[in-house]
Backbone as CSV, one residue per row, in Angstrom:
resi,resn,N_x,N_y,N_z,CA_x,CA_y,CA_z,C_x,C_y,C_z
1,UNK,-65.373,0.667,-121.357,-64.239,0.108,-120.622,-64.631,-0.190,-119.183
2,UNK,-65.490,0.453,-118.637,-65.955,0.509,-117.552,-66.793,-0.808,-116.950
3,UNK,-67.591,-0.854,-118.457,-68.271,-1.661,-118.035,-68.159,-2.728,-118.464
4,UNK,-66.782,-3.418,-119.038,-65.957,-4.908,-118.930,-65.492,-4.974,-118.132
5,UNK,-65.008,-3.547,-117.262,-64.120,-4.076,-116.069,-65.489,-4.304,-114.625
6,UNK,-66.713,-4.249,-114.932,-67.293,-4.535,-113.816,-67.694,-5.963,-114.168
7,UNK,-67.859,-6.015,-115.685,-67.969,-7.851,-115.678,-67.283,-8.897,-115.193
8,UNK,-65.957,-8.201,-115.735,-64.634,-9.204,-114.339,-64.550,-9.226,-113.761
9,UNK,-64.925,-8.069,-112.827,-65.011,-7.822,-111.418,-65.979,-9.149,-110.756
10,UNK,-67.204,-8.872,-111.356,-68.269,-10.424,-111.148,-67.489,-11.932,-111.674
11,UNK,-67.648,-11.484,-112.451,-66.779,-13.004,-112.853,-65.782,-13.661,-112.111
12,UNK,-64.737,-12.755,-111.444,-63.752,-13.416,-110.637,-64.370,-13.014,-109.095
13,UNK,-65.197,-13.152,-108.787,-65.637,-12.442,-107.458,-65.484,-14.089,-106.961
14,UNK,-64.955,-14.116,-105.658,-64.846,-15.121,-104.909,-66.711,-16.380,-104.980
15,UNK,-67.210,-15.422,-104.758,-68.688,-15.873,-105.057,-69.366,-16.057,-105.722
16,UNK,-69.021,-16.056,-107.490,-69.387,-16.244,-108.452,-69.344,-17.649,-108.450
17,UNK,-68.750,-18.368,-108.714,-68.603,-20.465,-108.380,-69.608,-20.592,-107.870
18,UNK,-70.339,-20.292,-106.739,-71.184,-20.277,-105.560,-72.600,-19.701,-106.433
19,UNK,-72.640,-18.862,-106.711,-73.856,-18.403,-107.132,-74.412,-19.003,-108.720
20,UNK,-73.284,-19.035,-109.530,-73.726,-19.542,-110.935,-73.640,-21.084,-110.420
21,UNK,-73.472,-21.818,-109.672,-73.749,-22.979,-109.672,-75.016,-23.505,-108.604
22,UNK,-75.411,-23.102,-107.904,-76.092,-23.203,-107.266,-77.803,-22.288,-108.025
23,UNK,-77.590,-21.303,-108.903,-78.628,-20.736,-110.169,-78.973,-21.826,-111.105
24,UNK,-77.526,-22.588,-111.480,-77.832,-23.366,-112.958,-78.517,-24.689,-112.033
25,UNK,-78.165,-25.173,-111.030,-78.956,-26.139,-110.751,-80.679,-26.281,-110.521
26,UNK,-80.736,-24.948,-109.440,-82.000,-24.566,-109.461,-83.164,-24.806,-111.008
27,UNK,-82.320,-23.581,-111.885,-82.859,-23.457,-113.183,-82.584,-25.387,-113.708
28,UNK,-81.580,-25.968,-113.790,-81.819,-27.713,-114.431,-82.916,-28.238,-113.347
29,UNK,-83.195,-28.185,-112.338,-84.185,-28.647,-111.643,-85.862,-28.346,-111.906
30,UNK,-85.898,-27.223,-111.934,-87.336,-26.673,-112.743,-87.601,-27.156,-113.524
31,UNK,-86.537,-27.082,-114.767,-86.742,-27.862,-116.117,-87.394,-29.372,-115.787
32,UNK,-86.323,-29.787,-115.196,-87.030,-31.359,-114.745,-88.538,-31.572,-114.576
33,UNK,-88.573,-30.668,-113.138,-90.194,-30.959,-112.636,-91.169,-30.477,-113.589
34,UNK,-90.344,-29.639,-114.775,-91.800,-29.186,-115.289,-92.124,-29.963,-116.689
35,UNK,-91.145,-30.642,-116.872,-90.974,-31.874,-118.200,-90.927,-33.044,-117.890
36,UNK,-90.007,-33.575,-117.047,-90.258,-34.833,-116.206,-89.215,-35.395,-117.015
37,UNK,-88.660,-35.459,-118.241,-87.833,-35.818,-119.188,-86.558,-36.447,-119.023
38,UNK,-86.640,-37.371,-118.702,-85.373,-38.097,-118.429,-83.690,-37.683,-118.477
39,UNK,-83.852,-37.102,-119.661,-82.710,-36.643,-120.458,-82.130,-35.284,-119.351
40,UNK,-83.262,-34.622,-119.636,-82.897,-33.533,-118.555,-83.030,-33.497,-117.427
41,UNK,-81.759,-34.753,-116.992,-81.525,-35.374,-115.309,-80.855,-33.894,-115.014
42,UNK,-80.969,-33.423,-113.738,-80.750,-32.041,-113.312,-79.484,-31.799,-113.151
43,UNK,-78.583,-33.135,-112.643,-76.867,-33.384,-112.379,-76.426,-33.325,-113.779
44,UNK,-76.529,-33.240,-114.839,-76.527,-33.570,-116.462,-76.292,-32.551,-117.174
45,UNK,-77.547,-31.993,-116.750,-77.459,-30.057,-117.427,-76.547,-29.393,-116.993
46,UNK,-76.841,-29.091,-115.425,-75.903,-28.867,-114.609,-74.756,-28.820,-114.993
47,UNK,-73.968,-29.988,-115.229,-72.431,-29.916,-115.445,-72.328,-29.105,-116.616
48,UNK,-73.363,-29.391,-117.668,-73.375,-29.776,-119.101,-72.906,-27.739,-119.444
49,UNK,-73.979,-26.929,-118.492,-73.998,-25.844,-118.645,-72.922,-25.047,-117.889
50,UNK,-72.552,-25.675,-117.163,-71.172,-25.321,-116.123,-70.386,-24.852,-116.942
51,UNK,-70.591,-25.953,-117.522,-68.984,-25.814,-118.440,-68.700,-24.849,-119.330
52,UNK,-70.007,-24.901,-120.255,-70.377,-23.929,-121.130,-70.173,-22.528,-120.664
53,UNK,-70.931,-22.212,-119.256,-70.195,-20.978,-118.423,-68.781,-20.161,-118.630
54,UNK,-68.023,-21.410,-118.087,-67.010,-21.170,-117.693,-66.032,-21.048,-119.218
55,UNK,-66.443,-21.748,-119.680,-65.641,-22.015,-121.547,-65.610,-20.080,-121.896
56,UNK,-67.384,-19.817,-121.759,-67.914,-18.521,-122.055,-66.806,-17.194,-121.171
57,UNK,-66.857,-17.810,-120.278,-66.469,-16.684,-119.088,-64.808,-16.743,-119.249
58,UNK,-64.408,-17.410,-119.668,-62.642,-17.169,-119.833,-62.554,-17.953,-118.070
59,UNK,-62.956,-18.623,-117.341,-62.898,-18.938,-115.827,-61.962,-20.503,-116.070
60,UNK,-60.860,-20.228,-115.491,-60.372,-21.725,-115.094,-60.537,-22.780,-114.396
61,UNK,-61.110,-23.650,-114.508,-61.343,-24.759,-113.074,-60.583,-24.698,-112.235
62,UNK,-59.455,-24.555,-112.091,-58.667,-23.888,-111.038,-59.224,-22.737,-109.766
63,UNK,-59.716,-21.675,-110.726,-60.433,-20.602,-110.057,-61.549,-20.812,-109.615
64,UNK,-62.626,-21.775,-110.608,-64.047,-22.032,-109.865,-63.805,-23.018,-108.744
65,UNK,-62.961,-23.991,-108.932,-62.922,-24.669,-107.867,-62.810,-24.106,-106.943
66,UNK,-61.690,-23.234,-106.580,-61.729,-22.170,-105.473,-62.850,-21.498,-104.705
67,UNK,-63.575,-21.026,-106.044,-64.773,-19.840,-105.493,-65.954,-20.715,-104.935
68,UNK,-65.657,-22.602,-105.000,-67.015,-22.986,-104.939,-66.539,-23.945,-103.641
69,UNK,-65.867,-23.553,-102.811,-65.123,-24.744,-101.907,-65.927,-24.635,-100.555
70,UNK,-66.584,-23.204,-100.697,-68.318,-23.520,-99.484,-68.862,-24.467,-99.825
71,UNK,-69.177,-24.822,-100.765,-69.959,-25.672,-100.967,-69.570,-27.432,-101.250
72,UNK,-68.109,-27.521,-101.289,-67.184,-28.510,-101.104,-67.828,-29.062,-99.477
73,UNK,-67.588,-27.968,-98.721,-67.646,-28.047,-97.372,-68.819,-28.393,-96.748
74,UNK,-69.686,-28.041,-97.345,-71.390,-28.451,-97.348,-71.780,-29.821,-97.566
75,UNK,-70.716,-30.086,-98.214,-71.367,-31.656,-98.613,-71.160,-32.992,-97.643
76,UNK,-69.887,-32.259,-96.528,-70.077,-32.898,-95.360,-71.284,-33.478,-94.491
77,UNK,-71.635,-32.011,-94.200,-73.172,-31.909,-93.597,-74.333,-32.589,-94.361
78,UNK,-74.033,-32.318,-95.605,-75.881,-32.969,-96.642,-75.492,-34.375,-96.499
79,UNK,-73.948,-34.819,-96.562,-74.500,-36.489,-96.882,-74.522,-36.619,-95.099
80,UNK,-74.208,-36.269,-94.005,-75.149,-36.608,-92.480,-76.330,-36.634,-92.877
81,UNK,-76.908,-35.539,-93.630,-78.016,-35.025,-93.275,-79.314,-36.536,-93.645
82,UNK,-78.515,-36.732,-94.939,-79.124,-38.296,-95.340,-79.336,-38.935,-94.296
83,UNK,-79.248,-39.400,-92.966,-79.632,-40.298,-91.620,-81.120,-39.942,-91.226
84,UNK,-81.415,-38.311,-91.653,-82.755,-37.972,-91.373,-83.599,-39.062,-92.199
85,UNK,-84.258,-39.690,-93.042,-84.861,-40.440,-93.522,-84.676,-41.790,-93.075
86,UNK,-83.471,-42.182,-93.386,-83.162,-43.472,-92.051,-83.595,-43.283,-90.866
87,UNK,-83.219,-42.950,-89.931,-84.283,-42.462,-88.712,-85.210,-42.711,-88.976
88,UNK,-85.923,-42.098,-89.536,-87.844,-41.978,-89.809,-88.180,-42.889,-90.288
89,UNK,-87.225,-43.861,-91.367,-87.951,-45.336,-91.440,-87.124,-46.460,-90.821
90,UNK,-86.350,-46.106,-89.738,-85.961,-47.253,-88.742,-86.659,-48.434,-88.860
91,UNK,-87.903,-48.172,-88.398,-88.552,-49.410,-88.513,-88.224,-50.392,-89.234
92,UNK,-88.806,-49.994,-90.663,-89.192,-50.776,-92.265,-87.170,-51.231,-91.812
93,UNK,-86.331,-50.470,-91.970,-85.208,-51.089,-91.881,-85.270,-52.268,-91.424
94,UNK,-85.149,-52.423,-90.223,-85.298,-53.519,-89.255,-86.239,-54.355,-89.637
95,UNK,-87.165,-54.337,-90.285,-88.086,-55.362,-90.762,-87.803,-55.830,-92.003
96,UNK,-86.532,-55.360,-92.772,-85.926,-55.438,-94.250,-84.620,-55.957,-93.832
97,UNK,-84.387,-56.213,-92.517,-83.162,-56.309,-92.502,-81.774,-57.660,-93.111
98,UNK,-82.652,-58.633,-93.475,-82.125,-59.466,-93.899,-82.122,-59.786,-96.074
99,UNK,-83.444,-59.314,-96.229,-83.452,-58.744,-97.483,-82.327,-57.844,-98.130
100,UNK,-82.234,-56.879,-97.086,-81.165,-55.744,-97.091,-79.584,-56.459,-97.457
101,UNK,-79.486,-56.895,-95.923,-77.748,-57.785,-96.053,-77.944,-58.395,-97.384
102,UNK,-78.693,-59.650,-97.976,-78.702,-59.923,-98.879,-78.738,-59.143,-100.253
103,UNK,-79.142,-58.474,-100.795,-79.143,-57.295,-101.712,-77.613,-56.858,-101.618
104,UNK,-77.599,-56.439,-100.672,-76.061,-55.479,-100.535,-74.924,-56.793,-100.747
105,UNK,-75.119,-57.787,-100.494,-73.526,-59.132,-100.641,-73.646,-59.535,-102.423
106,UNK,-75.287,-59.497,-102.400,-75.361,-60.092,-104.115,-74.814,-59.249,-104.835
107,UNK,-75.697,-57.834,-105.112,-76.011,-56.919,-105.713,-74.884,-56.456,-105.392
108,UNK,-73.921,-56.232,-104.326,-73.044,-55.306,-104.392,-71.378,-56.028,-105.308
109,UNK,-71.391,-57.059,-105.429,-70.629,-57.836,-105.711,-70.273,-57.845,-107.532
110,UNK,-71.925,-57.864,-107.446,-72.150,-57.958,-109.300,-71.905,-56.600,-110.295
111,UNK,-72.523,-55.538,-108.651,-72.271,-54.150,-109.565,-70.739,-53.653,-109.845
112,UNK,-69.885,-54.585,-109.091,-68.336,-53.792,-109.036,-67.850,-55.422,-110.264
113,UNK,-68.112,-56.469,-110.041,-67.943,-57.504,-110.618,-67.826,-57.663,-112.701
114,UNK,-69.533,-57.418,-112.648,-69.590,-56.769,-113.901,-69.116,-56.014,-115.008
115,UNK,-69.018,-54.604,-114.161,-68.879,-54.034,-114.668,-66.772,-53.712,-115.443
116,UNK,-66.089,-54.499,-114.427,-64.799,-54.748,-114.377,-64.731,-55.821,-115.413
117,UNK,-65.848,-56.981,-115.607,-65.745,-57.933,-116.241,-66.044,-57.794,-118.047
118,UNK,-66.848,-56.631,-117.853,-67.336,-56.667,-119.069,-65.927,-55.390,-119.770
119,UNK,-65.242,-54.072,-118.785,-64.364,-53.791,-119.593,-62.899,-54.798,-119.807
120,UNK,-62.741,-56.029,-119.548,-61.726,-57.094,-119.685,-62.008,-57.386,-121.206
121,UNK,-63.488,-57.405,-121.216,-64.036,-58.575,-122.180,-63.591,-57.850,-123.408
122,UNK,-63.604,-55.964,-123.288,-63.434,-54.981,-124.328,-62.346,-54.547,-124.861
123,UNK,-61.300,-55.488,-123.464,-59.600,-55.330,-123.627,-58.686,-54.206,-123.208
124,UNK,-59.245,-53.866,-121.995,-59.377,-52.869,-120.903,-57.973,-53.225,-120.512
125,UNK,-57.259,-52.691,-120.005,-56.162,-52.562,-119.349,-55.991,-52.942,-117.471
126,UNK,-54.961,-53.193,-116.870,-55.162,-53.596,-115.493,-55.818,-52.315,-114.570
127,UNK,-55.244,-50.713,-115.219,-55.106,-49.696,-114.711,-56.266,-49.591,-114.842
128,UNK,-57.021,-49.384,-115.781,-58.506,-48.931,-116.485,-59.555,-49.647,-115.165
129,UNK,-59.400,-51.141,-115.413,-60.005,-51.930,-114.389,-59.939,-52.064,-113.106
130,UNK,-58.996,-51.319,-112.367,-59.022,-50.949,-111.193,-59.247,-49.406,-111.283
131,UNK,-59.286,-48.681,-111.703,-60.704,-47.901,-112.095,-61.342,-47.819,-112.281
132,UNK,-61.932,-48.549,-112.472,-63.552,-48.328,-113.027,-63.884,-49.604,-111.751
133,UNK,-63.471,-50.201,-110.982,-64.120,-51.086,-110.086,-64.600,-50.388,-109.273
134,UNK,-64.346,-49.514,-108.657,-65.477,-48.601,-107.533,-66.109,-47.845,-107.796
135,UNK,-66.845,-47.895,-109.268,-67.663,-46.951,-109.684,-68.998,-46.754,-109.090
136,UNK,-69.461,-47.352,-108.280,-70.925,-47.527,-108.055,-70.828,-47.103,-106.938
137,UNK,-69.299,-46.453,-106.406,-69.210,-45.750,-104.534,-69.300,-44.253,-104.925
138,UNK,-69.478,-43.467,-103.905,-69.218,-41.867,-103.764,-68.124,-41.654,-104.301
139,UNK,-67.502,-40.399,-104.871,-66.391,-39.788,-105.442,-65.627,-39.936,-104.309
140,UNK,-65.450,-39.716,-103.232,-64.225,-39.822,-102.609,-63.840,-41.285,-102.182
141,UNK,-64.942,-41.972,-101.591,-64.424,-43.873,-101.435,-63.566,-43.759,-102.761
142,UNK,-64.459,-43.873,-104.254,-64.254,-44.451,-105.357,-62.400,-43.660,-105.367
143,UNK,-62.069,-42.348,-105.499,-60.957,-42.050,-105.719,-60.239,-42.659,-104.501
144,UNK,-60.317,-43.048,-103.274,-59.041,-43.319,-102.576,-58.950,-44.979,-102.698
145,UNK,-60.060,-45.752,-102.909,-59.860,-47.282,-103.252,-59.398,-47.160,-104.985
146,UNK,-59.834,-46.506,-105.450,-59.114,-46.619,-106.765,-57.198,-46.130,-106.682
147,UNK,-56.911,-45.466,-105.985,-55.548,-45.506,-106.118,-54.799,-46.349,-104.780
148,UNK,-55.770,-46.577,-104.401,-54.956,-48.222,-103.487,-54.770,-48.946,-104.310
149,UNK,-55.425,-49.533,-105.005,-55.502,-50.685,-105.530,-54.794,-50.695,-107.307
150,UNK,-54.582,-49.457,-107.579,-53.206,-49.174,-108.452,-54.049,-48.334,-109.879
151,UNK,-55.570,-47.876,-109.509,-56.147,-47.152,-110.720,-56.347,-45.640,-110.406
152,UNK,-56.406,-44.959,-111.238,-56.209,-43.404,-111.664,-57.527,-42.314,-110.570
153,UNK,-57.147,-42.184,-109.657,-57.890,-41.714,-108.799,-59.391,-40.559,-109.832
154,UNK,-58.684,-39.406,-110.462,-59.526,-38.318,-110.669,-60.071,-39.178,-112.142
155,UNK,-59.664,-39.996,-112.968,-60.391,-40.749,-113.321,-62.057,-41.613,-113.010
156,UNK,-61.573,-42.375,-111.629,-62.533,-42.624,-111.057,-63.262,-41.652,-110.626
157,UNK,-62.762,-40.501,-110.298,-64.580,-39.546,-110.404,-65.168,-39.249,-111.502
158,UNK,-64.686,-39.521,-112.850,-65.498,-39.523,-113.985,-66.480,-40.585,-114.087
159,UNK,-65.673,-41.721,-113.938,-66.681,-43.245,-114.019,-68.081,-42.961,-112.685
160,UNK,-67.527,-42.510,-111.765,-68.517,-42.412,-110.439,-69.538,-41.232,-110.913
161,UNK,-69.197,-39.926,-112.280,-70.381,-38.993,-111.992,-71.084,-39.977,-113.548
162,UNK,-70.526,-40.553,-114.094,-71.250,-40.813,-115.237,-72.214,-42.206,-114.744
163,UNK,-71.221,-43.170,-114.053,-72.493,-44.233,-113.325,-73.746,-43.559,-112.511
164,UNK,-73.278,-42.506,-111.635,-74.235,-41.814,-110.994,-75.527,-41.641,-112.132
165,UNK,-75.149,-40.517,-112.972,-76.139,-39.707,-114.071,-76.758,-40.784,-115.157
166,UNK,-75.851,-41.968,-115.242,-76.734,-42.555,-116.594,-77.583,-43.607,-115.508
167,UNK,-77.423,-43.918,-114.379,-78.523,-44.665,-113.006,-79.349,-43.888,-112.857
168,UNK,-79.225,-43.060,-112.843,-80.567,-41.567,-112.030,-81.289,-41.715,-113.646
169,UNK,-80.911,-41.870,-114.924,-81.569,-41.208,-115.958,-82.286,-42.878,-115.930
170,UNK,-81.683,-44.041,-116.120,-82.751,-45.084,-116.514,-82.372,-46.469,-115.737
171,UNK,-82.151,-46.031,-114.501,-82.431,-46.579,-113.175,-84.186,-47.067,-112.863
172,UNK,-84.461,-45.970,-112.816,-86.541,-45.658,-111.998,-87.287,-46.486,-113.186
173,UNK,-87.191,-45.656,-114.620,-88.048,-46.417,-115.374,-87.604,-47.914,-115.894
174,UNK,-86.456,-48.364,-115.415,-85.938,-49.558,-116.161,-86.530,-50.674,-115.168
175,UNK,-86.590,-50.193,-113.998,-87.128,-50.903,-112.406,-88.615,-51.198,-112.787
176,UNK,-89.470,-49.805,-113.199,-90.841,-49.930,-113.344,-91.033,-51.389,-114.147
177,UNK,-90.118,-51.216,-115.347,-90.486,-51.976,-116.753,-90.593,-53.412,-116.421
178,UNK,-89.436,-54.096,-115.322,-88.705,-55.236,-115.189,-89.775,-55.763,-113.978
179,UNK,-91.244,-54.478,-113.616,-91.979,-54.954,-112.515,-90.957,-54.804,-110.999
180,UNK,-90.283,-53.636,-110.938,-89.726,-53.813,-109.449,-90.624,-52.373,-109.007
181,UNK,-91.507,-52.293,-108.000,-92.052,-51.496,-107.873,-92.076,-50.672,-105.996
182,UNK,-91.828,-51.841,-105.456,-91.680,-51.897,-104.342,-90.845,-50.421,-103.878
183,UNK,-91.321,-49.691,-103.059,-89.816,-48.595,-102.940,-88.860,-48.904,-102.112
184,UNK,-88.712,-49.999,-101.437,-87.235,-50.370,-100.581,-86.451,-51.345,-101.597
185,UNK,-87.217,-52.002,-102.346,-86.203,-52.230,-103.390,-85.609,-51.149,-104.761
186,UNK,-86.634,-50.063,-104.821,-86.062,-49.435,-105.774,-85.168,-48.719,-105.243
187,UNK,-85.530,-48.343,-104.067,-84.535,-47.639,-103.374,-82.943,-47.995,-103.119
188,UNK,-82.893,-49.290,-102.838,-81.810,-50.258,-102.751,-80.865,-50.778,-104.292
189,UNK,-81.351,-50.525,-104.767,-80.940,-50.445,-106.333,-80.316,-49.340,-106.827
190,UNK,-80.776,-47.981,-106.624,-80.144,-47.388,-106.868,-79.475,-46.791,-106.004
191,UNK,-79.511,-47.086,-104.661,-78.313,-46.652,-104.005,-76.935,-47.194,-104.262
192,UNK,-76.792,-48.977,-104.795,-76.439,-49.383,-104.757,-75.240,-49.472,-106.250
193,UNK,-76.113,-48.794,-107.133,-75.334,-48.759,-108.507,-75.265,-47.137,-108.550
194,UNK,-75.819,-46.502,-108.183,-76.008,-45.167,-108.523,-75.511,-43.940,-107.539
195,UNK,-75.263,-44.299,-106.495,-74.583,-44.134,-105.478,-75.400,-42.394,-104.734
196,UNK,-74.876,-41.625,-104.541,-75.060,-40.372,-104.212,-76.247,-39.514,-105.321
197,UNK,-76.513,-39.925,-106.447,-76.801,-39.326,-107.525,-78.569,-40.311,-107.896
198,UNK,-78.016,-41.805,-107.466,-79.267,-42.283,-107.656,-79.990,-41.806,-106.317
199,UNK,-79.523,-41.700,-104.509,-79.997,-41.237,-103.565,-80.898,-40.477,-104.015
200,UNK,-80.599,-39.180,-104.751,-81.087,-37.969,-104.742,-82.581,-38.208,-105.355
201,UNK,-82.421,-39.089,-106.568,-83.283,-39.624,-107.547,-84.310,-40.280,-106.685
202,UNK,-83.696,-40.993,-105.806,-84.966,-42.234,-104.813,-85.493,-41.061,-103.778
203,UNK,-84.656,-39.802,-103.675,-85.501,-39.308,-102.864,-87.085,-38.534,-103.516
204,UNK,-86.796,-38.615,-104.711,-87.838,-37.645,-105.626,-89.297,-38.930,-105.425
205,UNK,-88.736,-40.187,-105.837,-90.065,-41.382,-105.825,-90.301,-41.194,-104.028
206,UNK,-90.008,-41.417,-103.248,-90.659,-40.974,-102.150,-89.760,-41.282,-101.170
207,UNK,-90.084,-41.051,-99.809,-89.481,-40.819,-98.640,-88.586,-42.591,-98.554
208,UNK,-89.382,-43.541,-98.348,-88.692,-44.591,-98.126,-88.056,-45.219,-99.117
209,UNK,-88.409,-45.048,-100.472,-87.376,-45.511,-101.122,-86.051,-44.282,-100.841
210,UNK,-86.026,-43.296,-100.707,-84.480,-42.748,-100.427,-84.363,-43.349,-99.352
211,UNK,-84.917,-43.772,-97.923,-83.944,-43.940,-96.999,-83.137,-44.994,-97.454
212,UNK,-83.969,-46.115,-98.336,-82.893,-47.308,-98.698,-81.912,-46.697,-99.611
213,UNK,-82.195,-45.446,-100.194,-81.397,-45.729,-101.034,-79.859,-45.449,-100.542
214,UNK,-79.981,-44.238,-99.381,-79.535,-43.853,-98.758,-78.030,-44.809,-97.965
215,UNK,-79.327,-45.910,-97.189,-78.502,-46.978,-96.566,-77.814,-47.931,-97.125
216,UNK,-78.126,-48.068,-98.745,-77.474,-48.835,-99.578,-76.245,-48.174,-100.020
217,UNK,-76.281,-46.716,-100.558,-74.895,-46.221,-100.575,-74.101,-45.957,-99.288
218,UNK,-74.520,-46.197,-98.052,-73.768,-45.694,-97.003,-72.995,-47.314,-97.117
219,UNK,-73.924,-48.505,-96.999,-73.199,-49.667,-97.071,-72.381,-50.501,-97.870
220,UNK,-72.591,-49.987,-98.656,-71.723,-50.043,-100.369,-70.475,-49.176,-100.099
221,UNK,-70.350,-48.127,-99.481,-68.867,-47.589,-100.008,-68.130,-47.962,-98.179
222,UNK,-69.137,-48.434,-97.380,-68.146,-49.013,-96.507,-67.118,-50.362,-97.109
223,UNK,-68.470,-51.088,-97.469,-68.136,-52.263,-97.921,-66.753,-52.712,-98.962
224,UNK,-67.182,-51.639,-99.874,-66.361,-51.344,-101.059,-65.090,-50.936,-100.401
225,UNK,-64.794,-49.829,-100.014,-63.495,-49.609,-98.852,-62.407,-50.669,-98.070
226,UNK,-63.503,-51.260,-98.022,-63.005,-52.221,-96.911,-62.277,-53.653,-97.678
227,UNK,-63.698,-54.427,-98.582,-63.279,-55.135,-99.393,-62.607,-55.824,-100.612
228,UNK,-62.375,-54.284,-101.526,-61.518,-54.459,-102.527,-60.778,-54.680,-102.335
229,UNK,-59.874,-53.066,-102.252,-58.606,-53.608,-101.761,-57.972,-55.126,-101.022
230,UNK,-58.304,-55.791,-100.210,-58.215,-57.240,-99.966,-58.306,-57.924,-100.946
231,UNK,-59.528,-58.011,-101.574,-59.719,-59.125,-102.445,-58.756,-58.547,-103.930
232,UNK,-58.698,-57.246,-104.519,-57.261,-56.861,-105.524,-56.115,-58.043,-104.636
233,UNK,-55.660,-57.217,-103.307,-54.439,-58.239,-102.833,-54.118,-59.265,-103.306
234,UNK,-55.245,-60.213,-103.019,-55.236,-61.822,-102.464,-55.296,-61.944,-104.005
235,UNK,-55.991,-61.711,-105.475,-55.628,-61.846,-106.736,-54.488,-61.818,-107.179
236,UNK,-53.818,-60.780,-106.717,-52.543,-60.231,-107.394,-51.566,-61.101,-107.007
């Protein structure tokens, strides 16, 4: 009896959220580097085993959310922290800089364009499609332009972690295949469809492809912010 009641004791400990999630990532990350395996993208397992946790543990998302809201708070600071690599390739920026604008007006157009176009084609609903149009921004752009513009906010963070995870999984090698090798364009690619999740990914191929990738999601969910909503308007 004793010693179920010290398991709950852990289990509901304010710091449990915090520690089993920040363990299971570590542990999906190892796996990665030591297989390389696509499949076992580290954001993937991660959730995949979260859940499984918590299913196991009797824990409500309610409660983990709670116990894990340090780390809510953290994520302030890590996506600043992304400018460190920008900085350091200032330069190459400025010498990309028109490549860049271009990429981001084409590319950013087609990735929200597309992908809206092709669920019409599947007989998608108005709601669905203004959900799923800011999928290629961060979870929070994507949820507050998705309920401007009249689609299901916590929805759109599903579309945003699954565009993220299936970009990070065959984003890099789909680039290799098609001959894009360059790292400010790979970088720019997947910042651009993959958002926060491909970043992480461009930071693994090397330093300058994350800074683009970096600057491509910083300019994408301005952009996106700014421009949907208007252009939804002026349709409607």
């Amino acid at each position: 009896m004793d010693w179920q009641g010290a398991v709950q004791a852990v289990i509901h400990h304010p710091l449990f959220g915090v520690g089993i999630t920040l363990a299971v990532y570590q542990l999906s990350l190892a796996v990665y580097e030591k297989t390389r395996w696509v499949f076992l993208q580290p954001v993937l397992v991660s959730m995949t085993v979260l859940i499984g946790v918590l299913l196991f543990c009797g824990l409500s998302y309610a409660e983990y959310r709670d116990s894990t809201f340090l780390l809510s708070v953290l994520l302030g600071p890590t996506t600043v922290a992304l400018a460190v690599p920008l900085f350091l390739n200032l330069r190459r920026i400025r010498q990309l800089f028109w490549p860049v604008l271009i990429t981001l007006l084409v590319a950013g157009v087609l990735a929200t364009a597309l992908g809206v176009l092709l669920a019409w084609l599947f007989g998608a609903e108005r709601m669905m499609l203004m959900t799923l149009a800011p999928k290629s921004v961060t979870s929070p752009i994507a949820m507050l332009v998705a309920e401007q513009i009249g689609g299901v906010a916590a929805l759109a963070a599903v579309f945003v972690l699954i565009t993220g995870v299936l970009g990070a999984i065959c984003g890099p090698e789909l680039l290799r295949r098609i001959g894009v090798h360059h790292p400010a364009a790979q970088g720019m690619a997947l910042g651009l469809t993959a958002h926060a999740v491909g970043t992480a990914r461009a930071l693994q191929e090397s330093e300058e492809s994350g800074a683009f990738a970096a600057l491509a999601m910083s300019l994408m969910g301005v952009v996106t912010a700014i421009a949907l909503p208007l252009v939804v308007a002026l349709i409607a």
